[in-house]
Structures are given as C-alpha cells and as structure tokens.
N, C-alpha and C positions, 0 to 999 in steps of 0.2 A: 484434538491435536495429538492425544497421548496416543487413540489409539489408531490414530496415520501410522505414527512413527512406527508402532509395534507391526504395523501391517509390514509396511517399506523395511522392516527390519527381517519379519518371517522370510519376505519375497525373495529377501539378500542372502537369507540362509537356505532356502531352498535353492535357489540358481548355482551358489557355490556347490553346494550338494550332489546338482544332477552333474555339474562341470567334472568334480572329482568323480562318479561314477562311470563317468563315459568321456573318459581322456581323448581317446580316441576319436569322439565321432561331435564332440560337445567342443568347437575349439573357439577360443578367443582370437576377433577380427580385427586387426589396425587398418588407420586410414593412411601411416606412416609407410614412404617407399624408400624403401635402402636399395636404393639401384648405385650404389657402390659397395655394395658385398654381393661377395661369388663365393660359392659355395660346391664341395662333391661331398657326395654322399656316397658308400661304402656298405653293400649289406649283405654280405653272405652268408648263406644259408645251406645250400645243395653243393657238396660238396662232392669231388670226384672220385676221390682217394680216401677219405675220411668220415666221418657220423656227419651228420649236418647238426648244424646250429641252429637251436628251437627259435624262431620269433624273430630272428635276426632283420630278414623281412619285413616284419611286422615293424620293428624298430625302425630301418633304415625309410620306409614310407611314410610313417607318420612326424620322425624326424623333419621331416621334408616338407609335410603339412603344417608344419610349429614354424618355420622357417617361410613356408610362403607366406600364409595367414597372419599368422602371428608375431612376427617380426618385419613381412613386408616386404621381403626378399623376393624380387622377380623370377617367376620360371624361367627366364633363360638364362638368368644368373646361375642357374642350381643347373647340376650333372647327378644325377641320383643313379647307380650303376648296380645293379642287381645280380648276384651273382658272379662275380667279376672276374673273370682268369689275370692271370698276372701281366699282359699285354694290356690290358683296359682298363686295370689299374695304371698302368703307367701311363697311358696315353689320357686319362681325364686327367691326373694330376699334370701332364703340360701341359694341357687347356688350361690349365685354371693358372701354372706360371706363365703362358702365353695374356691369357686375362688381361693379368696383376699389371705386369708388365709393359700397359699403353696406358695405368690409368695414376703414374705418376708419384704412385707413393699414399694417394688418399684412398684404396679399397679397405677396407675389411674381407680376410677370408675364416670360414667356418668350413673344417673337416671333420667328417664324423665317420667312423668304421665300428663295426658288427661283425662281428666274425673269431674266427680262431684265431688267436696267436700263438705262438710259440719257439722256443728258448732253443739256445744254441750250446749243448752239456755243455763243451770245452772252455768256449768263449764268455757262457753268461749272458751275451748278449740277445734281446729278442725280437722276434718280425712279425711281422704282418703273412699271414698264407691267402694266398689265392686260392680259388675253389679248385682249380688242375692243380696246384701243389701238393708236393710231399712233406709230413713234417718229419720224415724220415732225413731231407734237403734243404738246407737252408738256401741252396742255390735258387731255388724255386720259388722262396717266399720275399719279400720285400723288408731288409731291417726296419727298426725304427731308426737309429743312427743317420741313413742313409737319405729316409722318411724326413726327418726333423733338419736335415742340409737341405734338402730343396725346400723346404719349408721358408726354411730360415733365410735363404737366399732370396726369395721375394720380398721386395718394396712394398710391405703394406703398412697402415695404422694400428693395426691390430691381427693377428693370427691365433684363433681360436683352435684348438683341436681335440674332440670327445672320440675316447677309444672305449668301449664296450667290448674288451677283451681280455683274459687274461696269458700269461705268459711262462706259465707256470708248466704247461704240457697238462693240463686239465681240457676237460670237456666242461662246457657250459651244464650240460645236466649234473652232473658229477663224475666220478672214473677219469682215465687215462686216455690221451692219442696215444697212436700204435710209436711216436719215438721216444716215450717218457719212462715207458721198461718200470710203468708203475710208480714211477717215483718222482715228486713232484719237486721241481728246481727253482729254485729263487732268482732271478736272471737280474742283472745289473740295473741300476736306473740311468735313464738314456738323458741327458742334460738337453733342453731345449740351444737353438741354435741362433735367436736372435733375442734381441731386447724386448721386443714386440710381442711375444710368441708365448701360448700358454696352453698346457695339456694337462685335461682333467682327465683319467682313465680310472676303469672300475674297480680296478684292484691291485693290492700290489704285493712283491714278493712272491713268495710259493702258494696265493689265494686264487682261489677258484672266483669266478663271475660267473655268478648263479642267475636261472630266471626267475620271474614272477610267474608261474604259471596261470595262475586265475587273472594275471592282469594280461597277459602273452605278450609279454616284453620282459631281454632281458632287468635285471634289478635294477641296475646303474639307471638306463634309458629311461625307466618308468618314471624315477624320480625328478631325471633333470626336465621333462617333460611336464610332468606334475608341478616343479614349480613355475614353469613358463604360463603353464595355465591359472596357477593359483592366482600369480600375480599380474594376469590379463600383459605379460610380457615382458612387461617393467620392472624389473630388475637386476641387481647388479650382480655384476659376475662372483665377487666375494661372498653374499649374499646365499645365492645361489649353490657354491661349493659347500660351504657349511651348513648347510641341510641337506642337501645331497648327502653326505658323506655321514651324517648323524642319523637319516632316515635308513640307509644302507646298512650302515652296521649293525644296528639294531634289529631290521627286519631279517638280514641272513641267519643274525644268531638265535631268532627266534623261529624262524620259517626251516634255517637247514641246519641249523646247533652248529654252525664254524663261522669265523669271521673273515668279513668282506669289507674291507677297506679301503673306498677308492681314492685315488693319490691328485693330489698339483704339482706338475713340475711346473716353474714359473724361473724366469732369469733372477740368478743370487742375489737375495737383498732388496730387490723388487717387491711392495704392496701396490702399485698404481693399478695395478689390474683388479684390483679387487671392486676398483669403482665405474673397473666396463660396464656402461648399462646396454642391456639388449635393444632396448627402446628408448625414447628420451620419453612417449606417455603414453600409459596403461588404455590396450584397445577398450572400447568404450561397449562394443556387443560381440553376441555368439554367434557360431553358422554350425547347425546340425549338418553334419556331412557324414556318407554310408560308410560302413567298415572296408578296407582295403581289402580285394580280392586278388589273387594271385591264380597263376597258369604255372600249374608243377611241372618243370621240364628239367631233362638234364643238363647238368653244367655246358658240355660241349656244343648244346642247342638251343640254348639262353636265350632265343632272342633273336631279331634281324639286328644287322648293324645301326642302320637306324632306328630301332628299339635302344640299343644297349645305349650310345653316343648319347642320344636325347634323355634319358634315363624315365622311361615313362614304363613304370612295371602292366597292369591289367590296366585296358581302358578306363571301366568302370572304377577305377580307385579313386579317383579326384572332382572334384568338381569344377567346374569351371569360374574363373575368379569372380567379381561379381563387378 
C-alpha cells in the first residue's frame, strides 16, 4: 500500500513537472462550459511606427488556449484580434458591448491586451496604442479612461481585465518609445468604472513590463497563466493576484535587477472579488497541443477581414476542441 501511494505520488509530481515545463503546449481540460462569458483578446506585436513587442503574440494565443481549454469559454465567445490597428480595436470591443448587451446582466466578460501603452507627459493619463499608432499622439491610441467607461458601462456579473503593459513610455525589452525623450513617466492611476469590474495589470508607475525570454511571454502573462495551470483552473481571483504579483516582483529583480510590480485596481473598499473563481472544479486531464505558429506580416496586411473579426492567428495554432 505504501508503495502505491509513493508511486501515485512520484506520478503527481512528474505530471505537475512536465505541466509547469510546457505551459504552453501541456494545458489543463475542463468538462465546464462558460457559454456566458465573452471574451477579446488584444496582442500586439508588429508594430507600424514603433519596436514590436517581443511575445506579445505569443501571450495573446495561448491566453486564448487557457480561456478556451481551461476555463471553457466557447470559440465563438472569444475575439482574439492580432495585431490590431485602432479601428479593430474599437470595433471588437462593440462586439463584445453588443454581446453583453442581449444577455441580461448574467455574462462574464475577460479582456486581456499585449502590447505598448503609453502616458500622456501633460495629462498623466495613459492608453492603449494600436499597432498604426503614434506614441508621439495620443489621438491615435485608445486611453484607459475612455477603456474602463465602456467597460463599465456593460451589464455584466463580473468584468475582468489583464493588461500586459506598461505606461511608463518604456519598451517591453527595456529602453525608450521615440515620445518618452528617455525619460520614464509615472502616469495616473485610471479608477475602474463599475462595481463589477477589476484590472489586474503588469506594472505600475514609471515600471517597465519586462519578458520572460526563455518562457517567450511577457512576465505578467507567464505567471497569470502558470497559475491557471497549476491549479488545473480553479481558482480564485484573489488567490491568483497574490502570486502573480509575489512571483513578478521577484523574478524581475532577480532576472532584470528593477522592480516590476503589477497592480489591482478594484471598486473602493471592495474584497468580493477576491473570491471570483475562474471555474467552480479543477479540470480533471491534460491535452498536449503544438506550439502556436505565426505568419509575420505587416501591420497594414494583418490579415483578411475575416481573419482579423474571427480572431484565428496561423491555422495550425489550435486544435480542434475535442
């Protein structure tokens, strides 16, 4: 009997093992269908005017595999938008208030973005950039302000939003965009706009949101991914942030010597969020599925319209559900 146990025990710790080795391709399967959560996804990378964003890609795909997989979330519930000029930005986020908006009040939505942000000197205030944007113009990019009112404005149960950005006029690698004049600015914090509504983002203040290079996802992503895995799903949103944000800080100041601090905005005086769970119970097995492949093309050429709308990056990225 004792040495069952120690078997069923090695088996336990190898399985975790290979899981945490291959985030990516190693994913935990629920039998759970959340066909009232809608979901866009947000990952840019190739950028027109600017550096690109290492992994962002990378991040915004397998986001979207934790999400179908792993939480249950219908492909046609999810908009996964690759690359996204600032018209396709806007146009999936009113699919997704169009959504919300026939289903009552009972959806769940989850917004995740990748990509550049950046601060506005005068104002403090920061946005979201589209891959045609300038961070030279804020005209160009999408605030958060602006972001977190439509947000907020939706009738849902909950409104999740992970931002994989910083705001700081930093590159993801390290260094300067061309409107930060080298100097890195501390941009206001943007108050959530419903009761509902909660934004976990990578960093805050004047900090950079660094990658993981040997994982090829930014920091932030790696982690909140990692624990959806660890914990085959199940888990709660509180949970979840304080290890996120305890694995984060540590591994920047160890990996880049500066600190990476990612943030909760959550409604004043609100914990209820803390006990969102992602699942109500921990998927039960795994499904090995191949590394996401990507088609490098220019911003301007991203893609057919139906490409972009459907959000389906390389054929071969997905699997077919099962």
């Amino acid at each position: 009997m004792n040495r069952l146990l120690l078997l069923l025990i090695l088996v336990s710790v190898a399985v975790l093992g290979k899981a945490q080795e291959n985030l990516d391709t190693y994913v935990p399967v629920t039998d759970e269908q959340a066909s009232d959560t809608y979901a866009v996804i947000i990952a840019n990378e190739h950028y027109e005017f600017e550096v690109p964003v290492p992994y962002a890609l990378n991040d915004g795909a397998i986001f979207k595999r934790y999400l179908e997989k792993t939480l249950g979330v219908p492909d046609k519930n999810i908009r996964f938008v690759p690359d996204a000029t600032l018209n396709k930005m806007r146009r999936n986020l009113q699919w997704l208030s169009d959504m919300v908006s026939v289903t009552d009040g009972h959806s769940r939505v989850i917004v995740y973005y990748s990509g550049h942000g950046m601060p506005d000197e005068e104002s403090k205030s920061a946005y979201l950039l589209p891959v045609d944007g300038y961070s030279t113009d804020t005209r160009s990019g999408v605030s958060t302000s602006d972001f977190y009112k439509l947000l907020g404005s939706m009738k849902t149960r909950q409104t999740l939003v992970f931002l994989d950005a910083c705001f700081s006029g930093a590159k993801r690698e390290g260094g300067m965009m061309q409107q930060a004049r080298g100097v890195a600015i501390k941009v206001k914090n943007t108050p959530v706009a419903s009761d509902n509504m909660v934004v976990f983002s990578a960093a805050t203040g004047d900090e950079t949101a660094w990658p993981l290079k040997d994982k090829e996802h930014g920091l932030f992503t790696y982690y909140v991914l990692q624990q959806l895995n660890e914990h085959n799903g199940c888990v709660s949103l509180g949970d979840l942030t304080d290890k996120v944000m305890a694995e984060v800080k540590l591994v920047s100041m160890r990996e880049n010597g500066k600190m990476q601090t990612p943030t909760v905005v959550a409604p004043q005086g609100s914990t209820g969020w803390r006990d969102w769970m992602f699942v109500s119970e921990p998927a039960k097995c795994y499904e090995t599925m191949p590394k996401p492949k990507f088609t490098t093309v220019a911003p301007a050429a991203a893609g057919s319209e139906k490409e972009d709308t459907q959000g389906k990056p390389h054929p071969k990225t997905f699997l077919r559900r099962r």
